[in-house]
Structures are given as structure tokens and as C-alpha cells.
C-alpha positions as CSV (number, residue, x, y, z in Angstrom):
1,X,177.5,8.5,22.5
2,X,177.3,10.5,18.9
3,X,174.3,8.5,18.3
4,X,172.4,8.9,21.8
5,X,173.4,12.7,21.4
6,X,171.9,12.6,17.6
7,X,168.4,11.0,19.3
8,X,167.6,13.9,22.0
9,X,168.1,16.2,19.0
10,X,164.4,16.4,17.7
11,X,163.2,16.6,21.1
12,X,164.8,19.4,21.9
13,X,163.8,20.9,18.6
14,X,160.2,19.7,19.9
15,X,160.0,21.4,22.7
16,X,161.8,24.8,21.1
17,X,159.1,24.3,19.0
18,X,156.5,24.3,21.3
19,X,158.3,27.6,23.4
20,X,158.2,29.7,20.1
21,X,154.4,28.5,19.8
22,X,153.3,29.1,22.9
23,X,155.5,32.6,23.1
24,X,154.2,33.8,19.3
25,X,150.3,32.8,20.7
26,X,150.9,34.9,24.2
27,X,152.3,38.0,21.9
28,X,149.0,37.8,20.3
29,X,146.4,37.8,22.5
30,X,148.8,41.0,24.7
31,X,148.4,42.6,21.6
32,X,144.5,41.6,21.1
33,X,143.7,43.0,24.3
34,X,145.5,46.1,23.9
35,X,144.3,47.2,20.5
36,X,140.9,49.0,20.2
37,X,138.9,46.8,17.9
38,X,139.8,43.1,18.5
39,X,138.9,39.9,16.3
40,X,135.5,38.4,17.7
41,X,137.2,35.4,18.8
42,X,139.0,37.4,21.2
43,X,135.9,38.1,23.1
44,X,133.3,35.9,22.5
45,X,133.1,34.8,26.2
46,X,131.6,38.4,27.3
47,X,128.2,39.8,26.8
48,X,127.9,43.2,26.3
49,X,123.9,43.2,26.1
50,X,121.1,41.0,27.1
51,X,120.5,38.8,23.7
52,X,124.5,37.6,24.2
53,X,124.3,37.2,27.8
54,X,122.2,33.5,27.8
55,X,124.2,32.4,24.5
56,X,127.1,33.5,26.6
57,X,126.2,31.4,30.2
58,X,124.8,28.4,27.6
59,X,128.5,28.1,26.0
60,X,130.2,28.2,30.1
61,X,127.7,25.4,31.0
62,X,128.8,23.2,27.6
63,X,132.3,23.5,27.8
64,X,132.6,22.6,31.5
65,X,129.9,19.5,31.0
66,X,132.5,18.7,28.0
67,X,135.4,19.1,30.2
68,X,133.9,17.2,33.3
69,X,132.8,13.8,30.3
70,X,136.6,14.6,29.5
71,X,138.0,13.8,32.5
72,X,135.7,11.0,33.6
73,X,136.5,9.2,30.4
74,X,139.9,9.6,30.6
75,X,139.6,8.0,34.5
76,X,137.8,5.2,33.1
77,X,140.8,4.1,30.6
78,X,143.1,4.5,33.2
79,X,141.3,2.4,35.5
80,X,140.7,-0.1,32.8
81,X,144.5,0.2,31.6
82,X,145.9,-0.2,35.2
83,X,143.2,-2.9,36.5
84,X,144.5,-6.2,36.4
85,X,143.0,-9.1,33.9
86,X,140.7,-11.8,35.8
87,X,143.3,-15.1,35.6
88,X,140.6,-17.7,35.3
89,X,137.2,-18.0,33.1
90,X,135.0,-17.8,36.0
91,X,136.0,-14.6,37.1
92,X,136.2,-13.5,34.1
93,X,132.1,-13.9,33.6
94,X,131.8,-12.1,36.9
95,X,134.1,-9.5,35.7
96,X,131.4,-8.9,32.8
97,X,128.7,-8.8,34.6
98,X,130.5,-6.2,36.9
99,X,131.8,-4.5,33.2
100,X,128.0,-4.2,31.9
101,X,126.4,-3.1,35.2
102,X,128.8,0.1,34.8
103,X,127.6,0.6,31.2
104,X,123.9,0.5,32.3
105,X,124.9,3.0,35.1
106,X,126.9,5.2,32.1
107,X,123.9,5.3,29.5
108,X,121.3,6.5,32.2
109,X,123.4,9.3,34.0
110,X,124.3,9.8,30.1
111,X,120.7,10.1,29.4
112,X,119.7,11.9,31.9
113,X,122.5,15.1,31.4
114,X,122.0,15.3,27.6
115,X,117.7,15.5,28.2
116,X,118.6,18.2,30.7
117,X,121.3,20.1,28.8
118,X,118.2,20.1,25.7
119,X,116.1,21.6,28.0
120,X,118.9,24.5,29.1
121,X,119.1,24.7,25.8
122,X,115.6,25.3,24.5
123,X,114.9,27.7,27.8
124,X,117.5,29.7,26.2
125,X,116.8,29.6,22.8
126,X,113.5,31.2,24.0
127,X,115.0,33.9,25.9
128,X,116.8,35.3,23.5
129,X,114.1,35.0,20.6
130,X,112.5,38.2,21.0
131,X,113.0,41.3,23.2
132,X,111.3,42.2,26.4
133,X,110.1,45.1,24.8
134,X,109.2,46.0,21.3
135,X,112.0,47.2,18.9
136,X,111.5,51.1,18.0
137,X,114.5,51.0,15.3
138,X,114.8,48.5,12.1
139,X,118.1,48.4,10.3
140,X,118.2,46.4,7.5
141,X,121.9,44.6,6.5
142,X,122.4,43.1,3.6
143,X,125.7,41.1,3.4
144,X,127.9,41.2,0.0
145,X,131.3,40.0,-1.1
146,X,133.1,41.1,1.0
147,X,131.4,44.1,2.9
148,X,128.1,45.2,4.3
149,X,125.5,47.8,3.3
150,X,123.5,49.0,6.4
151,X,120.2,50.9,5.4
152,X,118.3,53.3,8.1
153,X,114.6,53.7,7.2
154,X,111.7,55.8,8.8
155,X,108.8,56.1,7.2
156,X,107.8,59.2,8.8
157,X,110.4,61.5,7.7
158,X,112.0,60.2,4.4
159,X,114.8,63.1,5.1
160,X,116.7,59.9,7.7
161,X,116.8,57.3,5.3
162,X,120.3,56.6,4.4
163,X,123.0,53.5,3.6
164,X,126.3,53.1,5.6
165,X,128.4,50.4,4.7
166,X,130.5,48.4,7.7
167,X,129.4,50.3,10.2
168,X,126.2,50.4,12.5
169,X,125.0,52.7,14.9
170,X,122.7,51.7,17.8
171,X,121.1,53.5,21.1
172,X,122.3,52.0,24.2
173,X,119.8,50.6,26.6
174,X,117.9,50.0,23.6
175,X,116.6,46.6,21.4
176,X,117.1,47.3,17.8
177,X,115.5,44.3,15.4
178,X,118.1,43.8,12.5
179,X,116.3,42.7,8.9
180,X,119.4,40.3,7.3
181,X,119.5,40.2,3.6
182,X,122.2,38.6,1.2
183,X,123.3,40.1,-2.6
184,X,124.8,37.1,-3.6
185,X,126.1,33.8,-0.9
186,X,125.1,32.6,2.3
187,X,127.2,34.7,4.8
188,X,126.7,35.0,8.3
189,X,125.6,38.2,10.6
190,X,127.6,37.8,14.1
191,X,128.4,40.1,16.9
192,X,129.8,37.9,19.8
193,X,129.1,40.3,22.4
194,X,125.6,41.7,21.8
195,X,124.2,38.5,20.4
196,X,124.6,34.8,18.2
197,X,125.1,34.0,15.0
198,X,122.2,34.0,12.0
199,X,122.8,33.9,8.8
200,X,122.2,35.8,5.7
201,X,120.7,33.9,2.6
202,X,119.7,35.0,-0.9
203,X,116.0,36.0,-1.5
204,X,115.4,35.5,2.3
205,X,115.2,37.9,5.2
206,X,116.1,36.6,8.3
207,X,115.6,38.8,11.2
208,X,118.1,39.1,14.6
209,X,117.7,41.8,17.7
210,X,120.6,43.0,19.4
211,X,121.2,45.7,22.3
212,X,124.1,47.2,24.1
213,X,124.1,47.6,27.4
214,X,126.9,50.0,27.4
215,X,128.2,52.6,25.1
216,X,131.1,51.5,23.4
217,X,132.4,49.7,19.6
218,X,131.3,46.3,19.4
219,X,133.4,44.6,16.7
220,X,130.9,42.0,14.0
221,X,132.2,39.5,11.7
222,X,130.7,36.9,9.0
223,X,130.9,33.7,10.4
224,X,130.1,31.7,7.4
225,X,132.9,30.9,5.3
226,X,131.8,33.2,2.0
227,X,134.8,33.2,-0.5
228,X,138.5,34.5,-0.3
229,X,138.2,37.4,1.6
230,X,135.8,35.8,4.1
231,X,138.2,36.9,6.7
232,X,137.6,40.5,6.0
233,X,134.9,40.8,5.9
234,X,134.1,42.7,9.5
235,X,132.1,45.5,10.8
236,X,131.2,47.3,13.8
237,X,128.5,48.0,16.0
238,X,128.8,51.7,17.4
239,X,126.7,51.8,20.8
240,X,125.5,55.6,21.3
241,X,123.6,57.1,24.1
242,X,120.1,58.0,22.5
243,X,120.8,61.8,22.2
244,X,124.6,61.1,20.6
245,X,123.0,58.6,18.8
246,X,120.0,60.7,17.0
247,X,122.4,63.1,16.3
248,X,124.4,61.0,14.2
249,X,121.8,60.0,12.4
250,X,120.3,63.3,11.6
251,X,123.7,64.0,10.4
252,X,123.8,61.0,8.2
253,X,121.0,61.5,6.7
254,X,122.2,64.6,5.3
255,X,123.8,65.2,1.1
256,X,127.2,65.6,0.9
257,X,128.5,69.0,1.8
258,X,129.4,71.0,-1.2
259,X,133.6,71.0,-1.4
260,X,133.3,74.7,-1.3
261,X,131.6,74.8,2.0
262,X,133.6,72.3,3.8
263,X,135.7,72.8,6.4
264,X,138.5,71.3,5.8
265,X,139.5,73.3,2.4
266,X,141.4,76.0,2.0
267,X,141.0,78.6,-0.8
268,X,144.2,77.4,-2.2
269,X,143.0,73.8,-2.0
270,X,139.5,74.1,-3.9
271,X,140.8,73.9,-7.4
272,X,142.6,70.6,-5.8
273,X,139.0,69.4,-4.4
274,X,137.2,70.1,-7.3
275,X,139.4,68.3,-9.2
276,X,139.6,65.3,-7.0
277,X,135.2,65.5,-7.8
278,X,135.8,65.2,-11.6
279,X,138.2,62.4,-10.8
280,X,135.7,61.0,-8.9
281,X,132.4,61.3,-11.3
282,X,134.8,59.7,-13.9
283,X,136.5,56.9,-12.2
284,X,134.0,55.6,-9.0
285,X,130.9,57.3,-9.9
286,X,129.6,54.1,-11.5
287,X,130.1,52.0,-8.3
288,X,129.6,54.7,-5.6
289,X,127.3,57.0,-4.4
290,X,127.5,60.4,-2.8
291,X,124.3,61.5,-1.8
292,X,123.8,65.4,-3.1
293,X,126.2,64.6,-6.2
294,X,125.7,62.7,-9.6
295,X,127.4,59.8,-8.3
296,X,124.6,57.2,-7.8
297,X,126.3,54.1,-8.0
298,X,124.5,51.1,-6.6
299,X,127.4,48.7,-6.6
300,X,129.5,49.4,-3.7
301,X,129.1,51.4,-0.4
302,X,127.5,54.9,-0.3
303,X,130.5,57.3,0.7
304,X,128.2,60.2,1.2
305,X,130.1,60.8,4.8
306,X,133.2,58.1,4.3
307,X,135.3,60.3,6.5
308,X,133.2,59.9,9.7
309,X,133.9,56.1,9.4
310,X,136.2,54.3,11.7
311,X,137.6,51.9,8.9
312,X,137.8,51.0,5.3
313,X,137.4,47.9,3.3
314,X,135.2,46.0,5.8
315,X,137.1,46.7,8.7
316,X,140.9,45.7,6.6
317,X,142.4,49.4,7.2
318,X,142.2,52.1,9.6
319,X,140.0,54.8,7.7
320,X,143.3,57.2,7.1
321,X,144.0,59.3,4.1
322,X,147.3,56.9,3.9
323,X,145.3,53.9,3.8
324,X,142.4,55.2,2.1
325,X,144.5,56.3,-0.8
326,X,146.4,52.5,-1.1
327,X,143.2,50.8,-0.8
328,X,142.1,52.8,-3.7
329,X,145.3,52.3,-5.8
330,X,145.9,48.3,-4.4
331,X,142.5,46.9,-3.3
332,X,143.6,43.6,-5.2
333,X,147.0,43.6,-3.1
334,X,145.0,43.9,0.1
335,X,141.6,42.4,-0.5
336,X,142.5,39.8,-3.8
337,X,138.8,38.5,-5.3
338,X,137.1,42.0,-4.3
339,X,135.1,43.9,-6.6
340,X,137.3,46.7,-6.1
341,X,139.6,47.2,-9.0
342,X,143.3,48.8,-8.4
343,X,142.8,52.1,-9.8
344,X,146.2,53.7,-11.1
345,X,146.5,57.3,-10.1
346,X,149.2,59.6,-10.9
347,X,151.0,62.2,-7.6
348,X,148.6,65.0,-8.7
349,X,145.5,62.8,-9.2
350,X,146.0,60.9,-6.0
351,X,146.4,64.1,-3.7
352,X,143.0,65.7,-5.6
353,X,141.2,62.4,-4.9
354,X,142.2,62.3,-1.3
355,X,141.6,66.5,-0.7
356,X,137.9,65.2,-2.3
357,X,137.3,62.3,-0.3
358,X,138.7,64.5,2.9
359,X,135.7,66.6,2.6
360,X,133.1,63.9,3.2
361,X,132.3,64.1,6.6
């Protein structure tokens, strides 16, 4: 009895196993859904814009053709399990004749599906090649370890070109053609809902076009293993009606605001700000730019208007003074491998830096 009792034992630690498994996985995907900005994976299966939507009907129609060859294979060896052996040599040839006439039948209805499912394919491969109508708006992305610098251009008024970093802003309703470039590895550009995967390769430009249907945050994510922090290495696609959407940019576009015209400061807080610029100019100013300042770093995102952003680090933190400030003093605690350096800051130096970077809108 101690010994048949001793045998259910890792069973039952099996299947308790298995509950905490399949518990843990459920707790994540409530919490997926319910947060703001989800992983990609989360929501691959929807298309938010008409250069996802074939991908999106492509990837239904190739799982369920992969489920269906599942289950008729999985008929077959039970049919060929359960049916009895032929118990003489002459019905055993017949049996093989029978045996090869299904394998004939197999490899044409084989055939047949995978010439069809190349021709699905191709038809959508060309449908989502190139827009209906012709892009009015280039962005160029360049991909680097681990974030991404997005670049505005128009040659017609210089005053809108600008760099973001993580972050892009389109028009809805529109098709915007994004120019892919990479600093250093082969990453990959991918926004699940809005349109496929291409990748991002040194001392080539690839081109992609995406468009939103719907105003709304459409989370991105490099989908080519890169390096250690390939997991953070995120961004987002901000859809805009065209009005909200110019607007931002002309905002953009625009040099820092000087600390003593910004909003946010008080007259007992300049001497804090202009402190925090020093600090800056001294310590970040050789990585960073700030459009209107002598900081004209090349090295690492522009933080002309950091505050307006949703999130730091390539989508790792919430942008909050909190986490802005321990990204700054522990980017090799959260983001090990990244260019960042942990930059040690004393109370008084970390609360000018912060009233500084506060007045970057």
C-alpha cells in the first residue's frame, strides 16, 4: 500500500503542475488585455489597417489547413494502429496494393492543396506590396541596439524635419511608406496589427508601408533576435487624425523651449532647472541632443520633447519622472548590454536633472 501510494505521487505533482501552468498563463493574458500597450504577440491575430489585414486572413487560412493535415494524420495512425494485420501472405499483397493506392490518393490531394495555398500566398504577397494610393509621408527608421531613431523629413519646409526615438506618429486613413535602415545588426521592423515583418540590414534600405484604420497606439517590436536586450527593444505607432496629427508634428519640429519660458517652472525652481542644464551639457550632452541647446549628440535619441513621449528605454518604462530618473542612474540594472551607462547622481543633482528634463515638452 506505501508503495502504490508512493507511485500516484508524481502524478499528482504532474497535474498540480499543469493547474499552476495553466492558472499563471490565464493571469497573463487577463492582464495583457487589460493593460494599455500589450506585447505584439498578444495581438497579432487582428488587423488594425489594410497592409495587416491579408497577412492577417493568410495566417487564419494556414493554421486551420495545419490543423485540419493534423487531424487527418492523426486518423490515419489510429486506423492503421487499430486495423487488424492480414493473417496470410496473399492478403497481405492485396493489403499493399490497397496501402499504396491510398498513398497515390495522399500525394495528389497533397499536391493539389500546397499549389493552391502558393497561389493564396503570392495573391497576397501582391496585395500588400504597395498601396492603393501613393504615400504622401516618408519616415525613415533606422533600428539600433536596442532602440529606434525615427526621422521626419520634408523637403519643402526644412523647419519639420526632426528625430524621435521609439515612437512614430501617423495620420489615420492614411498610407505612410517607412524607409528601414540599420546602425549596426540585422533587426527586424514589425507592427502586428498594421502590417508584416521586414527587416532592417546594414548599408541597405528596405522600404515597408503601413496605415491605420483607426486612431489609436499600435504597439511595434523587433522581431529579429538582435543581442541581449532584443526583448526591449519596442516602439509604438501613434495613429492621429490628420489635423491632431500635423499638429504634433509642427510641434515637434520645434527647439526646445528655453527653461525660463516653460511652463512647468516656478521662479523658485529655475535656479533648480538651470542647474539640471549644466548637469546635462556635462554628463549627456555627448550622446544626446536637444534641439535649440549645445547638446548635439549623435549617439542616442534626440530628447528635444522627451516629455511628450509615452515611454522610455524602448518601450522598458512608463515615461515618469520616477522611472525616468532610475533609468538614468540604473540603465545597466534594467537594460544590461545597453549603451546607456548608470550615471551616479547625488539627491540634489538628481532632482535638478529631473526639474530639466520636466521642461522638455
Amino acid at each position: 500500500m506505501r508503495t502504490a501510494r508512493a507511485s500516484h505521487k508524481p502524478a499528482r505533482f504532474k497535474v498540480r503542475l499543469l493547474g499552476a501552468y495553466v492558472a499563471f498563463a490565464l493571469a497573463t493574458i487577463s492582464r495583457s488585455v487589460d493593460a494599455e500597450s500589450t506585447a505584439p504577440l498578444d495581438y497579432f491575430l487582428h488587423a488594425g489597417g489594410p497592409a495587416a489585414r491579408p497577412t492577417m486572413h493568410l495566417g487564419w487560412a494556414l493554421a486551420a489547413i495545419a490543423v485540419l493535415v493534423t487531424l487527418i494524420v492523426g486518423v490515419l495512425l489510429v486506423a492503421a494502429i487499430v486495423r487488424k494485420r492480414p493473417l496470410n501472405a496473399e492478403d497481405s499483397l492485396h493489403a499493399d496494393a490497397g496501402g499504396m493506392r491510398w498513398i497515390y490518393i495522399g500525394t495528389g490531394v497533397s499536391s493539389v492543396a500546397l499549389l493552391a495555398i502558393l497561389v493564396y500566398i503570392l495573391i497576397t504577397l501582391e496585395r500588400v506590396a504597395s498601396p492603393v494610393t501613393h504615400p504622401q509621408l516618408t519616415i525613415i527608421v533606422t533600428a539600433y541596439d536596442w532602440w529606434w531613431k525615427v526621422d521626419y523629413t520634408d523637403d519643402s519646409n526644412p523647419k519639420r524635419n526632426f528625430s524621435a526615438a521609439n515612437e512614430i506618429h501617423i495620420p489615420v486613413g492614411e498610407p505612410v511608406r517607412i524607409e528601414l535602415k540599420s546602425a549596426d545588426v540585422v533587426h527586424a521592423f514589425w507592427v502586428p496589427q498594421l502590417a508584416g515583418k521586414t527587416q532592417t540590414i546594414p548599408g541597405q534600405t528596405n522600404q515597408q508601408w503601413i496605415q491605420a484604420d483607426h486612431a489609436g497606439v499600435y504597439r511595434g517590436q523587433c522581431s529579429q533576435f538582435c543581442g541581449a536586450q532584443h526583448a526591449h527593444m519596442a516602439f509604438e505607432v501613434v495613429a492621429q487624425s490628420p489635423a491632431d496629427f500635423n499638429e504634433w508634428r509642427d510641434s515637434q519640429g520645434q527647439p526646445a523651449m528655453s527653461p525660463a519660458n516653460a511652463d512647468n517652472v516656478s521662479t523658485g525652481g529655475a535656479a533648480s532647472v538651470a542647474n539640471g542644464k549644466r548637469l546635462f551639457a556635462d554628463r549627456c550632452a555627448g550622446c544626446h541632443t536637444i534641439r535649440g541647446t549645445d547638446a548635439q549628440g549623435l549617439q542616442a535619441p534626440d530628447l528635444t520633447h522627451l516629455d511628450s513621449r509615452r515611454t522610455i528605454a524602448a518601450g522598458a518604462l512608463s515615461n515618469t519622472p520616477e522611472h525616468l530618473l532610475d533609468w538614468i542612474q540604473h540603465a545597466q540594472q534594467i537594460k544590461p548590454e545597453a549603451l546607456m551607462p548608470d550615471i551616479a547622481l547625488s539627491a540634489a543633482d538628481a532632482a535638478a536633472l529631473s526639474a530639466y528634463l520636466a521642461t522638455l515638452h
